[in-house]
C-alpha positions as CSV (number, residue, x, y, z in Angstrom):
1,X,61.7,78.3,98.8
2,X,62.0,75.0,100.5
3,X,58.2,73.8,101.0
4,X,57.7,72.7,104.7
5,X,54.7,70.7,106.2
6,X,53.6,71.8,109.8
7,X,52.8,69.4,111.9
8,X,51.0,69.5,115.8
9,X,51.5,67.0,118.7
10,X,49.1,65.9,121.2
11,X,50.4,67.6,123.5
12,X,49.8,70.9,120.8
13,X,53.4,71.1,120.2
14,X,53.7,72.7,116.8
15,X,56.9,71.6,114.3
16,X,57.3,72.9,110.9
17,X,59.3,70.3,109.0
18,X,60.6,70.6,106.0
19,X,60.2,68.2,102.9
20,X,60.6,67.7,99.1
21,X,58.5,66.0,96.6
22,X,60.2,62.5,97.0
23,X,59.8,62.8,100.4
24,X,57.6,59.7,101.9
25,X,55.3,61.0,104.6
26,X,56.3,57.8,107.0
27,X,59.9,60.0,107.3
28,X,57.7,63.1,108.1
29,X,55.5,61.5,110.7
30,X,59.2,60.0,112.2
31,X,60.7,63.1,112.6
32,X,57.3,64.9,114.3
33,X,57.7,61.8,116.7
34,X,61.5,61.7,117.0
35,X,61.1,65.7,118.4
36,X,58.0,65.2,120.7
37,X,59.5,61.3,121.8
38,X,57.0,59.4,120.8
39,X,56.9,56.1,119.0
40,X,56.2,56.4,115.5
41,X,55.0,52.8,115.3
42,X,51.7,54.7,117.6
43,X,51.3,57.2,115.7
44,X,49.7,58.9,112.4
45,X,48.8,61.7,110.6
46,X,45.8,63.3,109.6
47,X,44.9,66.3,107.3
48,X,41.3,68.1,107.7
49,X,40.6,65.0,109.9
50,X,40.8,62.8,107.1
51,X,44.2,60.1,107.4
52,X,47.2,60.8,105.4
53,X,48.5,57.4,103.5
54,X,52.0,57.5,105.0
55,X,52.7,55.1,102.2
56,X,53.1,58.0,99.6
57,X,55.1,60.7,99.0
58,X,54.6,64.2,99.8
59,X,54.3,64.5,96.1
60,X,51.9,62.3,95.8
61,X,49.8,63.1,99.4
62,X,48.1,66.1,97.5
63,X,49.4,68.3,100.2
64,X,50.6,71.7,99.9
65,X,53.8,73.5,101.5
66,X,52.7,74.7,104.8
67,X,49.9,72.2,105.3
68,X,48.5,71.5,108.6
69,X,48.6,67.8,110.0
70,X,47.7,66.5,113.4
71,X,49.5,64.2,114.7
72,X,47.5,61.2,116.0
73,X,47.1,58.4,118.3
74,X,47.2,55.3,115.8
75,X,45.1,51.5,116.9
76,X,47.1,50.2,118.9
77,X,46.0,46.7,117.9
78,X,47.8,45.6,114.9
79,X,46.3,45.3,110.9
80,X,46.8,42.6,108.7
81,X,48.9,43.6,105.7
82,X,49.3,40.9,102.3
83,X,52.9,40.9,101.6
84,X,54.7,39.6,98.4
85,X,58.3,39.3,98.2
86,X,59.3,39.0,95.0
87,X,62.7,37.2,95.0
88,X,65.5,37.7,92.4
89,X,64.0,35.3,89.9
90,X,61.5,36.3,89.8
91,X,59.3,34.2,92.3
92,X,56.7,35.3,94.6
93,X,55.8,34.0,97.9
94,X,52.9,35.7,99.5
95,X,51.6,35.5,102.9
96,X,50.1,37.7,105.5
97,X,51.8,39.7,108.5
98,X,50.5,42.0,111.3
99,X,51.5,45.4,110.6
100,X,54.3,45.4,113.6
101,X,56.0,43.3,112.3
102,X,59.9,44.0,111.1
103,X,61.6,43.9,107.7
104,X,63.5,41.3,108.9
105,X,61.3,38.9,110.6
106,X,59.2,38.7,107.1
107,X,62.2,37.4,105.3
108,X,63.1,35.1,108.0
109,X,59.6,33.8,108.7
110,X,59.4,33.0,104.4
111,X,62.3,31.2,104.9
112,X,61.0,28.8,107.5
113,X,57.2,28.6,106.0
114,X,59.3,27.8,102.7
115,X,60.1,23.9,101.7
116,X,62.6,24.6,99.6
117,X,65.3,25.8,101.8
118,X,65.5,29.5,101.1
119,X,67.9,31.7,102.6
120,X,67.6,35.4,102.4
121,X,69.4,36.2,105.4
122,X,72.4,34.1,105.9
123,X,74.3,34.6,102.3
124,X,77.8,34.4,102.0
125,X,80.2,35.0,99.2
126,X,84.0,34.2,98.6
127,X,85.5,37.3,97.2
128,X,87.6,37.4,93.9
129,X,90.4,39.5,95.4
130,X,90.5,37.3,98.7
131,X,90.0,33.7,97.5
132,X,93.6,32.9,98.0
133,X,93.0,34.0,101.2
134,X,89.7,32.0,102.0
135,X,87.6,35.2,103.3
136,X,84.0,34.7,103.1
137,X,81.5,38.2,103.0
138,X,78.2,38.5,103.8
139,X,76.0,39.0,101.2
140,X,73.2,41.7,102.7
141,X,69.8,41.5,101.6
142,X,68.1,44.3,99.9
143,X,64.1,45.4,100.4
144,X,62.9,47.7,97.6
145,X,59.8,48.9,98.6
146,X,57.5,51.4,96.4
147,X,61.3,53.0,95.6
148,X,62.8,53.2,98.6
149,X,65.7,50.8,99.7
150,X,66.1,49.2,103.2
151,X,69.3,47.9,102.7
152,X,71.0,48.2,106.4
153,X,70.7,46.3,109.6
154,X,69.1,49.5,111.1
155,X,66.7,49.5,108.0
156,X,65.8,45.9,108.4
157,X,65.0,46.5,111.7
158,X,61.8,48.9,111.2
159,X,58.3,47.4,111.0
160,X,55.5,47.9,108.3
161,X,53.9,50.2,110.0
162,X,57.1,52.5,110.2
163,X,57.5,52.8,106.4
164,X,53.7,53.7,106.3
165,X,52.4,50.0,105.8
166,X,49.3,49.3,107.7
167,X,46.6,47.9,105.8
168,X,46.0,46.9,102.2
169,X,48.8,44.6,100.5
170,X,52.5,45.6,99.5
171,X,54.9,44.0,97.3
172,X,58.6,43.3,98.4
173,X,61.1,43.5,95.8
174,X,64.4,41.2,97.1
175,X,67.8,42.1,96.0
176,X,71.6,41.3,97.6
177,X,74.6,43.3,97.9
178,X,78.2,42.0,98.5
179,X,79.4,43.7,101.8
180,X,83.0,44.1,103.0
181,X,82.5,42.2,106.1
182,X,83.4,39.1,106.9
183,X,80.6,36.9,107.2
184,X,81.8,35.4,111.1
185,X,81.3,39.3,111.8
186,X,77.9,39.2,110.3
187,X,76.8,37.0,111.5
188,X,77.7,38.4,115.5
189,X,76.0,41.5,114.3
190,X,72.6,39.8,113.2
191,X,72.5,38.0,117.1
192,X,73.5,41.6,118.3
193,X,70.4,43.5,116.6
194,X,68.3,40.9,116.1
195,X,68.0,38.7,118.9
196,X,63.9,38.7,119.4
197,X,63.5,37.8,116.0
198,X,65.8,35.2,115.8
199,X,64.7,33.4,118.9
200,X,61.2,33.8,117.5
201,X,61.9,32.3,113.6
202,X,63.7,29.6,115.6
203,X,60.5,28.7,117.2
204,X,58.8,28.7,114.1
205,X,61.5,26.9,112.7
206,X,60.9,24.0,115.4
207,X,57.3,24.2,115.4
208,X,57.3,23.4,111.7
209,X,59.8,21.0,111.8
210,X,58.3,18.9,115.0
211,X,54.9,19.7,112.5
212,X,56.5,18.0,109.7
213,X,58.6,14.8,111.5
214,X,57.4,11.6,110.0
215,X,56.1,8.7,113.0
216,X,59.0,6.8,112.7
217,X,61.1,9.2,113.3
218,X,61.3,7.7,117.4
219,X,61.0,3.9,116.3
220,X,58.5,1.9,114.3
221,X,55.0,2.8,114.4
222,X,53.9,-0.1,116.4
223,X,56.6,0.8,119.2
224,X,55.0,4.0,119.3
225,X,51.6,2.8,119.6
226,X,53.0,0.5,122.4
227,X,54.0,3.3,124.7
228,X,50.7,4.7,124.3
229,X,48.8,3.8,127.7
230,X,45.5,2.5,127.1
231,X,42.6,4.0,129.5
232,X,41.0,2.0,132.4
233,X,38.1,1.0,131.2
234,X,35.4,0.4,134.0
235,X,32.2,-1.7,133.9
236,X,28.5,0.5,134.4
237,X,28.5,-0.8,138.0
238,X,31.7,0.6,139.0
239,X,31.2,3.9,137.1
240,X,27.8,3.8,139.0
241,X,29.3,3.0,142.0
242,X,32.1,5.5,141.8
243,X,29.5,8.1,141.2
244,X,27.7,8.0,143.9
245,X,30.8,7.7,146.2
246,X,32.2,10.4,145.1
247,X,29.3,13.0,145.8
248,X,29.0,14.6,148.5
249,X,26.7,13.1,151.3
250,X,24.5,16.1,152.5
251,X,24.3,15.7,156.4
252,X,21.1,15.0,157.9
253,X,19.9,17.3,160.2
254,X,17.5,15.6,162.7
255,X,13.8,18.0,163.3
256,X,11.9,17.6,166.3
257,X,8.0,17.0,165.8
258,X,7.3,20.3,167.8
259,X,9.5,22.2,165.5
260,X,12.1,24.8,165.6
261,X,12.6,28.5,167.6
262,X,11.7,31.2,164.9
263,X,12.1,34.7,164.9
264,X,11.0,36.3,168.5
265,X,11.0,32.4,169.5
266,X,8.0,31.3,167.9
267,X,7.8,27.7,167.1
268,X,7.6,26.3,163.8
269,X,6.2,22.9,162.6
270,X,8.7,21.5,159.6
271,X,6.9,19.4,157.4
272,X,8.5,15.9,158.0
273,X,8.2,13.5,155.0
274,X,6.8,10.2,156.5
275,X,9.2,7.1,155.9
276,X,6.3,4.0,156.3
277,X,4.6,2.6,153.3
278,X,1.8,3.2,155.7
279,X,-0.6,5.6,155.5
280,X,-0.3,7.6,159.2
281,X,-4.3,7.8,158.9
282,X,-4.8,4.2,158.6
283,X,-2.5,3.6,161.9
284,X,-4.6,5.6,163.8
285,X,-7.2,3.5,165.8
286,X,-11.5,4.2,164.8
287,X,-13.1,5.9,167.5
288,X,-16.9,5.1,167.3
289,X,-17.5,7.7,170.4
290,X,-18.3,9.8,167.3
């Protein structure tokens, strides 16, 4: 008997699905999503409210045939996942990626972070057969990850967290296979599928390479420094004086010495601040009446 995994929406659809031991659990939380139309990239599973690693197999999950899994609402926020691609030669170049990102910008973004030229994804090779006739093939880059080969344009499209990537660290093992198509029809194919990712390496492409561009690139050093327009420099006074200008002048509103109308009309006195050096008590003339 088949063993089978059955798994339950939000929406408390119920699907039974049926798996094998080399079966990765990413593929069965895909299919649960590809039947309610979900994204799976949103998405997890969970067994007796504790996570499933969608990184493993069902072999290697623990789970039994007919388990139970919910399916979940995953962070939407993306994780940071340590990747190591491990090239042909056996070279590693490590850096860190959010988990939505794809297959394909990785490889691309190592190749622009890289100083050594690397290409992974633009690879060509004359065939022996064809060499009289000058055909080129593209040579396809190949992603082993924990067994399991992304090898298409399709493949290279998903994103860490579709293969079950997202948290932890994950090693990339980097392999190419000669295709049969012309690399002119390639290379068409890689604008048609990935035309977000392309436009974004190029930026980081440019970024790094406007990062990188020596000051003499535009003329000598001192010509640059001559284009440079020095500030205006202003003397005390004139930032003093520019200052005050430039705030606001609060109007002045005269007060009568009997005051103003109140509530009901009553009259208020407004203390007046006097403006002689002169004390009004001393201006006053002595009465000796008194």
């Amino acid at each position: 008997m088949v063993a089978h995994v059955v798994v339950t929406d939000t929406g408390l659809q119920r699907y039974q699905i049926k798996v094998v031991p080399e079966t990765h659990m990413s593929d069965v939380r895909n299919q649960a999503c590809t039947r309610s139309k979900f994204d799976p990239s949103n998405y997890g599973l969970k067994h007796n409210n504790k996570p499933v690693d969608l990184s493993r197999t069902f072999r290697q999950s623990g789970l039994s045939s007919g388990a139970k899994l919910e399916l979940v609402v995953a962070s939407k926020s993306p994780t940071a996942v340590a990747v190591a691609l491990q090239l042909p030669d056996g070279t590693r170049l490590t850096d860190k990626f959010p988990s939505n990102t794809t297959l394909w910008l990785i490889l691309r973004k190592f190749e622009a972070s890289d100083t050594k030229n690397l290409n992974f994804t633009a690879r060509s090779i004359a065939d022996t057969a064809a060499r009289s006739s000058g055909k080129i093939f593209y040579e396809m880059p190949v992603l082993n990850v924990m067994n399991r080969e992304f090898g298409t344009f399709v493949d290279l499209q998903k994103t860490l967290s579709q293969i079950g990537i997202s948290s932890g660290s994950i090693l990339l093992r980097l392999n190419y296979r000669q295709t049969e198509t012309p690399l002119e029809v390639a290379t068409a194919e890689i604008g048609q599928y990935f035309k977000e990712v392309e436009e974004a390496a190029q930026s980081t492409g440019e970024n790094a390479t406007t990062t990188s561009t020596a000051p003499g690139a535009d003329g000598s050093i001192t010509d640059q420094i001559a284009k440079v327009e020095e500030p205006t420099v202003q003397s005390p006074s004139s930032q003093a004086s520019s200052s005050v200008s430039g705030l606001a002048q609060p109007a002045e509103t005269p007060v009568s010495d009997e005051g103003v109308a109140g509530p009901g009309q009553r009259m208020i006195s407004v203390f007046s601040a006097p403006t002689s050096t002169v004390p009004r008590a001393a201006q006053q003339e002595f009465n000796d009446s008194f």
